[in-house]
C-alpha positions as CSV (number, residue, x, y, z in Angstrom):
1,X,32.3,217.5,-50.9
2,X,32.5,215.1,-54.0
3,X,32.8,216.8,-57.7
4,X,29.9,216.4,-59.3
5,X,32.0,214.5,-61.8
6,X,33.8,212.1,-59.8
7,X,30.1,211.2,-58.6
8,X,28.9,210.7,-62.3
9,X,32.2,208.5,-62.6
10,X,31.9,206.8,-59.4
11,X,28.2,205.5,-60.1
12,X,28.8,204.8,-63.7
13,X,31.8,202.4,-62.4
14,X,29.8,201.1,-59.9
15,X,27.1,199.9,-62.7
16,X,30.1,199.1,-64.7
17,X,29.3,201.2,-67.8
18,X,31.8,201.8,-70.1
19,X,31.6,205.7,-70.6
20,X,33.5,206.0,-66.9
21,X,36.6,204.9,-68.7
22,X,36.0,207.9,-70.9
23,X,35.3,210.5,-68.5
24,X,38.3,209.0,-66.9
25,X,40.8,208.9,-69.5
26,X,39.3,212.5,-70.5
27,X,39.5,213.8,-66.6
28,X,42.7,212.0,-65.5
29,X,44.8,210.5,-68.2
30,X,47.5,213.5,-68.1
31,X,47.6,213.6,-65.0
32,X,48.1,209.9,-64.2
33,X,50.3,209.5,-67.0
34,X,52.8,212.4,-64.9
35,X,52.5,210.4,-62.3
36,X,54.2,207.1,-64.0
37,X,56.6,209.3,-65.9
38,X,58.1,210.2,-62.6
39,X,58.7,206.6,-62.0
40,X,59.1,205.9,-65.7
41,X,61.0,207.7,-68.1
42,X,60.1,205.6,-71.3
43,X,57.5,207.4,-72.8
44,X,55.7,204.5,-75.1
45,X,56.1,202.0,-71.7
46,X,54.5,204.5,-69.8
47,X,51.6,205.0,-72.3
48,X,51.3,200.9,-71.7
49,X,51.5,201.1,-68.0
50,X,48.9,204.4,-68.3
51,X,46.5,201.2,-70.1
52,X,47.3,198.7,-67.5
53,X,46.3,201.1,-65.5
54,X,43.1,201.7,-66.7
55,X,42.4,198.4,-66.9
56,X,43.2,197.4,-63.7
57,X,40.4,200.2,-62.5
58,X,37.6,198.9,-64.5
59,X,38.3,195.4,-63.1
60,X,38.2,196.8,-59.9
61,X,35.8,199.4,-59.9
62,X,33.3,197.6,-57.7
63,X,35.8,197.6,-55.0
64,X,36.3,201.3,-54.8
65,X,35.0,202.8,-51.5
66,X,34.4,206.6,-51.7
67,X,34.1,206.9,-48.0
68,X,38.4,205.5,-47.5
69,X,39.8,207.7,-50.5
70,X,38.9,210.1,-53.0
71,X,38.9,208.8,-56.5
72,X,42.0,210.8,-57.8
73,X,43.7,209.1,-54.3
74,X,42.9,205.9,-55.7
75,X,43.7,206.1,-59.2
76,X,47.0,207.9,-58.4
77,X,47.9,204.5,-55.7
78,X,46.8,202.2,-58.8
79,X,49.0,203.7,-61.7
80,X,52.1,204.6,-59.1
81,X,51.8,200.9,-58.2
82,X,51.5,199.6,-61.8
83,X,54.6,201.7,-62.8
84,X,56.1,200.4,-59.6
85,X,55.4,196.7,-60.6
86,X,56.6,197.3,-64.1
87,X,59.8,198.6,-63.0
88,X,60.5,195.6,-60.4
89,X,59.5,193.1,-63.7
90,X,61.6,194.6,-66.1
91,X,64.3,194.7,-63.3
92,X,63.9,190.8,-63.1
93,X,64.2,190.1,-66.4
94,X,67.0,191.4,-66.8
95,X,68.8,189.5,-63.7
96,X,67.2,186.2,-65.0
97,X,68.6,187.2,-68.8
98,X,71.8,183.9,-69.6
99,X,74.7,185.4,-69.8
100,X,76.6,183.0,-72.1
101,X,79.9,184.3,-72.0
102,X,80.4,183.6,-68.5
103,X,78.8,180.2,-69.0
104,X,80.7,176.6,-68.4
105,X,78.2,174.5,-70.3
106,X,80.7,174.2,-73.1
107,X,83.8,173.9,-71.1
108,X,83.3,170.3,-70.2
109,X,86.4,167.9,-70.5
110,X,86.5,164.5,-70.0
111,X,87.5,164.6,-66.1
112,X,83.8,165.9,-65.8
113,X,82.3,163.4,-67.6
114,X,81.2,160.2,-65.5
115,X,82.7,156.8,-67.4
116,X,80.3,155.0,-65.7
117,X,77.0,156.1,-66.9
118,X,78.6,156.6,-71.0
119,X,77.1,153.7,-71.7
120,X,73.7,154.8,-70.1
121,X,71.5,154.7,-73.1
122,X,73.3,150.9,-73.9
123,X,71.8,149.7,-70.7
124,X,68.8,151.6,-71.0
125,X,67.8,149.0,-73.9
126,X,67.8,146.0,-71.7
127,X,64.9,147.7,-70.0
128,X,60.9,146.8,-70.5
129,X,60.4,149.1,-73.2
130,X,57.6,151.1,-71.2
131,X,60.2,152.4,-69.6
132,X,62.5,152.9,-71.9
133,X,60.1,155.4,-73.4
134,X,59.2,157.1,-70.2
135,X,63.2,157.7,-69.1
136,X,64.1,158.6,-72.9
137,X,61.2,161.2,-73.0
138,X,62.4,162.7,-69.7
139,X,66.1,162.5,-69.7
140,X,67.2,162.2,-73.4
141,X,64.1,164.7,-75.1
142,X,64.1,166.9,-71.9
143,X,60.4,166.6,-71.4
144,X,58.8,167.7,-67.9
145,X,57.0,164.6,-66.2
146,X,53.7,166.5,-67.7
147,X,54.8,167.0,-70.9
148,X,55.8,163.0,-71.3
149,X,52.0,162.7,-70.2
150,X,50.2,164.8,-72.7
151,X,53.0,163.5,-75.6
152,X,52.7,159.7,-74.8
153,X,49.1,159.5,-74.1
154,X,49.8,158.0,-70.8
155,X,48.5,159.4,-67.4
156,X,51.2,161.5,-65.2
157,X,50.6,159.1,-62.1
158,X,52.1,156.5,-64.5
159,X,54.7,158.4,-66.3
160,X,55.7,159.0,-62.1
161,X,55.7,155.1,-61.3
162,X,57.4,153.9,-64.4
163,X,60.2,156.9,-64.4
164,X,60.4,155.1,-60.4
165,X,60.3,151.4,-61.5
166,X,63.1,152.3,-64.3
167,X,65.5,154.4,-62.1
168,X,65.5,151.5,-59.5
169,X,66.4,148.8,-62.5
170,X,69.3,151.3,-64.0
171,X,70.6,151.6,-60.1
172,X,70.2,147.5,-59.9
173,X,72.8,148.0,-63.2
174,X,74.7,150.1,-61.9
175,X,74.8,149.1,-58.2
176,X,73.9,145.6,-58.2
177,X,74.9,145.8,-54.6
């Protein structure tokens, strides 16, 4: 037998009115927010994962079936899964933070450098200059094949062609084999 509350918050979900995120927050909130505290000890995060959470019911309220879980079943699987996810994306972060000191970017001596390509930027002058600006943009200002697009006003299947066209002259430089 379904609470004659959980009914009143089922139907106003289903119609997607806004006072079932009251009755929830006033019904379940606590309870829900114990539930991420067990997998979160942060108290502010877990007050922002208790929100995600809330949000991610309204958006999918039309998906909740009564008949496959009570509603306290499926709002305990949403916030333990959005405490879950938090956890696992902070945890990434973290492993994708630089760590500088254990960097070799600035380590480089002059056995690493290539003598043949110092004068890169030398040849890339006896180049049309269309593609001068397409290999300077990508190489020398670090711009993604997309970026070089939208800055030079010229369309990516171009930008693609003539980073192509100039590549194969520089090789013809530097290989002329």
């Amino acid at each position: 037998m379904i609470a004659p509350i959980e009914q009143e918050i089922v139907g106003l979900l289903k119609h997607g009115d806004k006072k079932a995120l009251n009755l929830l927050y006033h019904h379940y909130a606590d309870t829900l927010l114990g539930v991420i505290s067990k997998v979160i000890t942060d108290e502010d995060l877990a007050q922002d994962v208790l929100q995600e959470s809330f949000i991610k019911v309204w958006k999918k309220a039309k998906s909740y079936d009564p008949s496959k879980a009570k509603l306290f079943t499926w709002l305990y699987r949403i916030a333990y899964n959005t405490a879950i996810d938090k956890v696992r994306s902070l945890s990434n972060k973290e492993n994708k933070e630089v760590q500088i000191e254990v960097s070799n970017v600035y380590k480089i001596t002059a056995e690493g450098l290539n003598q043949d390509v110092m004068d890169i930027k030398k040849h890339l002058k006896s180049l049309d200059p269309k593609y001068q600006i397409v290999l300077n943009a990508l190489f020398f200002e670090g711009m993604t094949q997309q970026e070089a697009s939208d800055e030079l006003n010229i369309p990516l299947g171009t930008i693609k062609s003539r980073l192509k066209i100039g590549l194969r002259e520089l090789k013809k430089i530097y290989d002329p084999e």
